[in-house]
C-alpha positions in Angstrom: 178.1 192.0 -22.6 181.9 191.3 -22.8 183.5 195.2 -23.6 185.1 195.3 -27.3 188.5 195.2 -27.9 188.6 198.5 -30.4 190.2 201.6 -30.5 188.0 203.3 -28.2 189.4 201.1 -25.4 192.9 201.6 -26.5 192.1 205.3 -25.9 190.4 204.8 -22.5 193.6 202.7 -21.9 196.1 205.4 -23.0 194.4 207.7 -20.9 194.3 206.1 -18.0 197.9 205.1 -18.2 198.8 208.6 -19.3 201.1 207.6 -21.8 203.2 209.3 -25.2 201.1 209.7 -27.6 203.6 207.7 -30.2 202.8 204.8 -27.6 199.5 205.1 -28.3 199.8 205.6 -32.3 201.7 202.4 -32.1 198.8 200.7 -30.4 196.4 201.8 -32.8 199.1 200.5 -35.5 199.1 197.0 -33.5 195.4 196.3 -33.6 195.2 197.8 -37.6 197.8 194.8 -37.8 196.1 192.3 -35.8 192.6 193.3 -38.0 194.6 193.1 -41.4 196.5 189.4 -40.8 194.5 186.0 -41.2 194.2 183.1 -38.1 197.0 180.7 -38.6 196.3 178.2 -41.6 195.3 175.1 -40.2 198.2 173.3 -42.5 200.7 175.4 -41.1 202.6 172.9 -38.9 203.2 175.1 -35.8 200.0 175.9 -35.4 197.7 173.5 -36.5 197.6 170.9 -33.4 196.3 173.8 -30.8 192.7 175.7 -31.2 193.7 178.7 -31.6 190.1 180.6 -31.4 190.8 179.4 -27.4 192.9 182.5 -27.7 191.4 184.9 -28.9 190.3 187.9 -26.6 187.2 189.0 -28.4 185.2 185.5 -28.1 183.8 186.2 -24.7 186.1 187.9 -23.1 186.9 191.3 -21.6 189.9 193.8 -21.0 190.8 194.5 -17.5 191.0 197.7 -16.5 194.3 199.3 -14.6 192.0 201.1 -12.2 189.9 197.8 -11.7 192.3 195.5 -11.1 191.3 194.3 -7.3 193.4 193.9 -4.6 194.3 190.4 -4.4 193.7 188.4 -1.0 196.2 185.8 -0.4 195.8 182.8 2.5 198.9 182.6 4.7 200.5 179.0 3.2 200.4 181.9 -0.4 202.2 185.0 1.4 204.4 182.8 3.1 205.3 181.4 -0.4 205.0 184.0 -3.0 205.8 186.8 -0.9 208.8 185.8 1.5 212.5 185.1 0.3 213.7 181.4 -0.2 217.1 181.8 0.3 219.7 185.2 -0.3 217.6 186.2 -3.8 216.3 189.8 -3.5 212.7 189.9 -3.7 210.5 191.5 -5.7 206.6 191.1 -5.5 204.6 192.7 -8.0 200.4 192.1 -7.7 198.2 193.4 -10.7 200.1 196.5 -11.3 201.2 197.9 -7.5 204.3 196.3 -5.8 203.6 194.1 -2.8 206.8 193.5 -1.8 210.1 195.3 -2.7 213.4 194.6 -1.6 216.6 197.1 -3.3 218.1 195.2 -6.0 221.0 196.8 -6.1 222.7 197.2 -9.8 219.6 196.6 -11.0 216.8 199.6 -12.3 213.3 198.6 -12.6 211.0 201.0 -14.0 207.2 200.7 -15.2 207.5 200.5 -19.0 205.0 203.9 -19.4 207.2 206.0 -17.2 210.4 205.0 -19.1 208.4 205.5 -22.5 208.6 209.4 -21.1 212.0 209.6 -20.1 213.8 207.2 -22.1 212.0 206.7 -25.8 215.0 206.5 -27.5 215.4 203.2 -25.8 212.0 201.8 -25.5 210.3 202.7 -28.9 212.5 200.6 -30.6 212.1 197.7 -28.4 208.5 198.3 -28.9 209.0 198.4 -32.9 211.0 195.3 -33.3 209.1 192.9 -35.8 211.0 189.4 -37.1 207.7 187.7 -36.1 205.9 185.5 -38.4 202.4 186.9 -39.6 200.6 183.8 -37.3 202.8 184.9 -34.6 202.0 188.6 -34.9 198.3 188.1 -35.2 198.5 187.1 -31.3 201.4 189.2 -30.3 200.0 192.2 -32.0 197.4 192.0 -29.3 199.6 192.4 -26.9 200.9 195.4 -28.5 197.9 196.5 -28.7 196.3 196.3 -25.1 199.5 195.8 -22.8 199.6 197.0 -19.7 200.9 196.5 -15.9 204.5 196.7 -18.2 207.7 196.7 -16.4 211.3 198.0 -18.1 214.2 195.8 -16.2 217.9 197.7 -17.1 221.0 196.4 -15.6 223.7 199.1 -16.6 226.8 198.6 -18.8 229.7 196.9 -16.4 227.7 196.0 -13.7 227.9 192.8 -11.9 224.3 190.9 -9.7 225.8 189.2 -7.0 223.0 188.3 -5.9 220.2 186.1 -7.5 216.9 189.0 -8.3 213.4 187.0 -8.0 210.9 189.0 -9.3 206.8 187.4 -8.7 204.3 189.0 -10.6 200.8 187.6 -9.4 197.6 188.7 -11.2 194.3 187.8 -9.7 191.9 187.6 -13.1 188.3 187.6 -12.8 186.4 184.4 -15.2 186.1 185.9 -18.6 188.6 188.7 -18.5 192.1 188.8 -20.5 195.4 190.5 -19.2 198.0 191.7 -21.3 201.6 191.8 -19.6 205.0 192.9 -20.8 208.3 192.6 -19.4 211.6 194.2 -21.0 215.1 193.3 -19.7 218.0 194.5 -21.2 221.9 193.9 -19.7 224.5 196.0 -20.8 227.9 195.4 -21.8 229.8 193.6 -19.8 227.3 192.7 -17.1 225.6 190.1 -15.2 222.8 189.0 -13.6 220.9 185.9 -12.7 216.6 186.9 -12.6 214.2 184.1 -11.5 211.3 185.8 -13.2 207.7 183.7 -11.5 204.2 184.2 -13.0 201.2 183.2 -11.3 197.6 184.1 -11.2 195.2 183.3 -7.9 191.8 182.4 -8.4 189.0 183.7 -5.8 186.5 181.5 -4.0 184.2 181.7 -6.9 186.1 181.6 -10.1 184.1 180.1 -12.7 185.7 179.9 -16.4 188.6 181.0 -17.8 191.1 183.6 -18.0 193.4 184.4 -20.7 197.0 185.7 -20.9 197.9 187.2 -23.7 201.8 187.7 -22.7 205.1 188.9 -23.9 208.9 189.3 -22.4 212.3 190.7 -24.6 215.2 190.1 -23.1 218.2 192.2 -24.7 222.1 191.2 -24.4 224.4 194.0 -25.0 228.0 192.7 -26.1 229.9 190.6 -23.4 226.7 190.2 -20.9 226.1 187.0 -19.2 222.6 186.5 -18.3 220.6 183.6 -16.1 217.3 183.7 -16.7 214.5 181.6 -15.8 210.7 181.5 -16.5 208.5 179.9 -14.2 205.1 179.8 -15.1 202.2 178.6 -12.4 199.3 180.2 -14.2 195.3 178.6 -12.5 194.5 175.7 -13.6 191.6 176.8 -15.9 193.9 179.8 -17.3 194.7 179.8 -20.9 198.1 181.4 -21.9 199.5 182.7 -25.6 203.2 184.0 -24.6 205.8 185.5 -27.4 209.0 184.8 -25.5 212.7 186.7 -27.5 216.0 186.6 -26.3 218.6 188.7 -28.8 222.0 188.3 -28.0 224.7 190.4 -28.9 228.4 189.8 -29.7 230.2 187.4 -27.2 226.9 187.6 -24.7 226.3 184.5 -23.0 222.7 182.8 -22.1 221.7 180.1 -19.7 218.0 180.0 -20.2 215.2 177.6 -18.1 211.2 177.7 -18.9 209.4 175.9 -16.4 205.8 174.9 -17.4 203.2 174.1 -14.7 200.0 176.0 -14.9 196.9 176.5 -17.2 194.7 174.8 -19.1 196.0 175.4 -22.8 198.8 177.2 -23.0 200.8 178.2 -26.3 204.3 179.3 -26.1 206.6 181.0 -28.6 210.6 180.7 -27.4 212.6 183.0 -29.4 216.6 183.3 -29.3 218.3 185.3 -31.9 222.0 184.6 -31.6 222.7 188.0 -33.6 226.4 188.8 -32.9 229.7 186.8 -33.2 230.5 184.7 -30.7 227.4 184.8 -28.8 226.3 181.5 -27.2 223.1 179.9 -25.2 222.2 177.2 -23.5 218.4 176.6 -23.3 216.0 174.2 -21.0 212.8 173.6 -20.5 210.4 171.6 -18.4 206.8 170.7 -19.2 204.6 169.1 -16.2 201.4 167.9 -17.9 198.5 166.8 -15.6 194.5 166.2 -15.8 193.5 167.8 -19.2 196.0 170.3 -19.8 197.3 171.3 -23.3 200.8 172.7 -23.6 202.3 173.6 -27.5 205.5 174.9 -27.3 207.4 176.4 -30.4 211.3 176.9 -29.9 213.3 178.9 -32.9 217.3 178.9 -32.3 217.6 181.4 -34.7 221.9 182.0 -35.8 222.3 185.0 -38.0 226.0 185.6 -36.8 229.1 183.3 -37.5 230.9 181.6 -34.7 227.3 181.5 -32.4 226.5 178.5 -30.5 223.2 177.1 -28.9 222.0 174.2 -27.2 218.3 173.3 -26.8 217.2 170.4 -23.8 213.3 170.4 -23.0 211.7 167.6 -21.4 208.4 166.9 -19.8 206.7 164.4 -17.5 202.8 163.8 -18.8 200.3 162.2 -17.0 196.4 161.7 -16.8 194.9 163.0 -20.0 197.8 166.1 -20.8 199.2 166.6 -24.1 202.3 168.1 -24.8 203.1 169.3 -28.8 207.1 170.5 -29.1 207.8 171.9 -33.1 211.8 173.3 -33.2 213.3 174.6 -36.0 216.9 175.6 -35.8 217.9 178.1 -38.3 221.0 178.8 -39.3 221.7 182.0 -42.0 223.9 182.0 -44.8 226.2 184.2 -43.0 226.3 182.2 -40.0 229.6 180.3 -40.7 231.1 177.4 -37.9 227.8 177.3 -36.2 227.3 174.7 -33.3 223.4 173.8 -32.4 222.1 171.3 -30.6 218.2 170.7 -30.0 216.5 167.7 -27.7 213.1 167.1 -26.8 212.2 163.9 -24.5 209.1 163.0 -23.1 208.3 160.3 -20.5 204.2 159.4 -21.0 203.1 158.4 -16.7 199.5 157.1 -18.2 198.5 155.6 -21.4 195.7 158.7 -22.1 198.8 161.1 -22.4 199.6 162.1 -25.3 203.0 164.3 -26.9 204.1 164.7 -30.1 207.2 166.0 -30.9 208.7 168.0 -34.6 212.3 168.6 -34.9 213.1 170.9 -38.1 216.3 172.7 -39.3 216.5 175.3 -41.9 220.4 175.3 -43.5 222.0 177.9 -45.8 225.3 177.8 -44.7 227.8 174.9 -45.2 230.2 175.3 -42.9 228.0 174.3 -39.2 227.7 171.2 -37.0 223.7 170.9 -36.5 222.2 168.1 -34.3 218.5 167.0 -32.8 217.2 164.2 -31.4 213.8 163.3 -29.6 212.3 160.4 -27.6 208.6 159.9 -26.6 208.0 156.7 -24.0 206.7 155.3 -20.3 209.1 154.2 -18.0 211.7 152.3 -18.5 211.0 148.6 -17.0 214.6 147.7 -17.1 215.2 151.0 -14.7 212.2 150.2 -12.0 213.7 146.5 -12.0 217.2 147.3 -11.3 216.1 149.6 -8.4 213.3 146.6 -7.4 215.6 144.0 -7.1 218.0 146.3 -4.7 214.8 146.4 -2.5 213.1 149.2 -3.5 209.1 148.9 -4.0 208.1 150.0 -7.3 206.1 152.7 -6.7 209.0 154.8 -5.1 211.2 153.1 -8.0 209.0 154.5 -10.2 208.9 158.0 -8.7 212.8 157.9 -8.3 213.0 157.7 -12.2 210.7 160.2 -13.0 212.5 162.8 -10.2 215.7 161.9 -12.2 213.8 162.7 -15.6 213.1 166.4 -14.1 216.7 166.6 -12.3 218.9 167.1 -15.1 216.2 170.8 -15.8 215.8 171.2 -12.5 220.0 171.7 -11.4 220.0 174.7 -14.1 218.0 176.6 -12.2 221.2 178.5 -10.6 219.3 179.1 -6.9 219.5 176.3 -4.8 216.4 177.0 -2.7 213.7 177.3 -6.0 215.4 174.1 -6.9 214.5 172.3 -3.9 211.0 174.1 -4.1 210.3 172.8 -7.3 211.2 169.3 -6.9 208.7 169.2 -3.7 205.9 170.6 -6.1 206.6 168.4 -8.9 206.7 165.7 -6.9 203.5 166.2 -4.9 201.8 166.1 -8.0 202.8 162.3 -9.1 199.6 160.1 -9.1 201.4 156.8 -9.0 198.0 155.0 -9.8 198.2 156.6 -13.2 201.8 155.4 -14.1 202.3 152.7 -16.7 205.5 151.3 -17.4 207.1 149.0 -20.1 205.7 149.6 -23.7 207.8 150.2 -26.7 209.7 153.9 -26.9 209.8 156.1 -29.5 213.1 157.6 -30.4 213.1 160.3 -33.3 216.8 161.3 -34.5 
C-alpha cells in the first residue's frame, strides 16, 4: 500500500534531513494549505484541458525516501553524455541527492538548500515564504513545499562576473509509482553575471513499469543590474508525468535571456513565471516543445510587469507529431503602475501528423494606458510552398521537409548561449523526426 502523504511523513522527512524546525512548521503550513484549497475548476481556462488528478501524489503513489534513493546505474553511451563536458562549461552532476560529478565553478556557491536554511535563514525563509501564486497553482506547488527535498541553493555574489558557461545535470532514477519533489533556488547579486544550463532528467531501470511523478519547483532571483542566461532543459522518461512552478523575479535594470526546452514525459504541466518587479528590468523568453507518440504538454506563461519602464518578449514554439498535444494559455499582465511597458508574446506550432493536436490562448490583462502590448499565434503543417521551392532546387522532399522543420527549431535552438548543447540538441531533435508521419499542405491557422 502506497505510504500517505501526511504529517507523519513530513516529520520522518524533517528528521531525516535534520532540518530548522521553522522549515518544518512551514511544511506542515504547506500541506494544511494544500488540504484547505479546492482542485482547479474545470471552467477555469488554464487548467481545464489537462487531468489534473494525473498529478496528484496521493492516487497511487509514494514518497521517496532521502535514505532510499538508489544509486543509479548508468550504460556508457549515458555517462559519456550526462556526465562528461561538451565543450568549456563547468560541470556539475548531481544524482538523486549525492553529486556525481563536480567540477569548481568558480564565482559561483552552491549549497544544499537544508544546510543554508541553518546558516543563512534570513535569506532562504523568505524565498521559501514568497506566495503571488494563484489558489490552483498553489494547490500543486504547496506540495512541493510540503515534501521537497534533494534541494539545492545556487548564489552568485554581488559584482561577480561567470566567464564561463555552469551546466548543472540533476538525474533522478524513480522507481514506478513513486513521486520526487525537487527544488532549486538561484539568486545573482547585484551587478553579476552568469549563464547556467540547468538539465533534468530521470533514467528508468530494466523493469520500470508505470509512472513516475515530478512534482517540481525552481526561483530564480535578480538582484539590481544582474544579467542572467538561463536555460531549462527538460528530458524527463517517457512515461514520467511532471507539474513544475517555474518564477523568475527580476529586479531593477536586471536583464534575462530565458530558454525552456521541452522533451520528456508523458503529461507534463508547466507554470512559467517572470515578474519584471523593478524599473528598467527586461527579458527575453523562449521556449521549445517536441511532442511525440502520446505525450501531453500544457504550458502556462505569465509576463507579469508591476514596474514602469520593464520590457519582455515571449517566443515558444513546438514541432508535434504522432498523437502529441501541445495546450499554450499566456496572459501578459501589465499593472497600473507599470507605465511605457513594452511586451511581446508568440506562440507557433508546426502540426508533422494529422493526429496532433495544439491549441493555443493568448490573453492580456491591461490597467495602465501608457504600454505598447503585442501577441500573435499560428497553428499549421508544413508549408507546401517551402518543400516546393527547396524540391524544385533538387532537393527530395523528405529532407526538404526535415530542412523546414530544423529551421522551425533553429531560431530556439541559437539562444541557447553554448555552442556545443546547441549542436547536441539539434542531433536529438532531429533523430526523432518520423518522416512517414509528416503531412504537409492544409490550411494554417493564424491567431493575432
Amino acid at each position: 500500500m502506497p505510504q500517505s502523504f501526511n504529517d507523519s511523513t513530513i516529520d520522518g522527512l524533517a528528521k531525516q534531513l535534520k532540518e530548522p524546525a521553522w522549515l518544518t512548521q512551514l511544511r506542515h503550513g504547506a500541506l494544511a494549505t494544500h488540504t484547505r484549497l479546492p482542485w482547479p475548476h474545470p471552467s477555469d481556462d488554464i487548467w481545464r484541458r489537462t487531468d489534473v488528478s494525473l498529478l496528484d501524489p496521493m492516487r497511487g503513489f509514494s514518497p521517496i525516501q532521502p535514505d532510499l534513493l538508489q544509486t543509479i546505474a548508468l550504460t556508457e553511451a549515458q555517462q559519456a553524455g550526462l556526465t562528461q563536458p561538451l565543450g568549456n562549461e563547468q560541470l556539475l552532476v548531481r544524482a538523486n541527492g549525492s553529486w556525481l560529478a563536480q567540477t569548481s565553478a568558480p564565482g559561483i556557491i552552491i549549497t544544499d538548500l537544508i544546510q543554508a536554511a541553518h546558516e543563512q535563514p534570513g535569506s532562504v525563509r523568505p524565498i521559501l515564504e514568497s506566495d503571488g501564486l494563484t489558489d490552483a497553482e498553489q494547490k500543486l506547488a504547496s506540495l512541493n513545499a510540503a515534501f521537497h527535498h534533494d534541494d539545492l541553493l545556487i548564489q552568485v555574489p554581488t559584482n561577480t562576473v561567470c566567464a564561463q558557461p555552469v551546466r548543472l545535470v540533476h538525474l533522478f532514477s524513480v522507481a514506478p509509482k513513486h513521486a520526487i519533489f525537487p527544488m532549486t533556488v538561484i539568486t545573482v547579486g547585484e551587478g553579476s553575471s552568469v549563464t547556467l544550463i540547468d538539465e533534468y532528467v530521470s533514467v528508468a531501470g530494466a523493469k520500470h513499469e508505470g509512472s513516475h511523478l515530478i512534482n517540481g519547483r525552481i526561483e530564480l532571483i535578480l538582484e539590481p543590474n544582474a544579467s542572467v542566461h538561463y536555460v531549462r532543459l527538460q528530458r524527463w522518461h517517457e512515461e514520467a508525468r511532471e507539474f513544475l512552478f517555474q518564477r523568475a523575479t527580476l529586479a531593477k535594470g536586471s536583464t534575462l535571456t530565458m530558454a525552456n526546452i521541452n522533451l520528456g514525459a508523458a503529461l507534463s504541466k508547466a507554470h512559467i513565471v517572470t515578474r519584471l518587479a523593478g524599473e528598467h528590468a527586461s527579458s527575453k523568453l523562449y521556449g521549445f516543445v517536441f511532442g511525440h507518440g502520446s505525450q501531453h504538454i500544457d504550458q502556462h506563461t505569465l509576463q507579469d510587469h508591476t514596474a514602469p519602464h520593464t520590457m519582455s518578449d515571449l517566443q515558444l514554439k513546438a514541432a508535434l507529431q504522432d498523437q502529441s498535444r501541445m495546450i499554450y494559455t499566456g496572459l501578459i499582465r501589465i499593472a497600473k503602475e507599470a507605465q511605457q511597458t513594452n511586451a511581446y508574446q508568440a506562440n507557433h506550432n508546426l502540426m508533422l501528423s494529422r493526429e496532433a493536436k495544439a491549441e493555443t490562448i493568448p490573453m492580456l490583462e491591461i490597467l495602465a494606458d501608457d504600454v505598447q502590448c503585442k501577441h500573435g499565434a499560428s497553428i499549421g503543417p508544413i508549408d507546401d510552398e517551402q518543400a516546393f521551392y527547396l524540391m524544385s532546387r533538387g532537393v527530395p522532399r523528405e529532407a526538404a521537409q526535415r530542412l523546414i522543420v530544423m529551421g522551425f527549431v533553429e531560431s530556439i535552438v541559437q539562444q541557447i548561449p553554448f555552442a556545443p548543447l546547441q549542436e547536441r540538441l539539434r542531433q536529438e531533435i532531429e533523430g526523432h523526426l518520423h518522416h512517414t508521419s509528416w503531412e504537409a499542405s492544409g490550411d494554417r491557422e493564424h491567431l493575432t
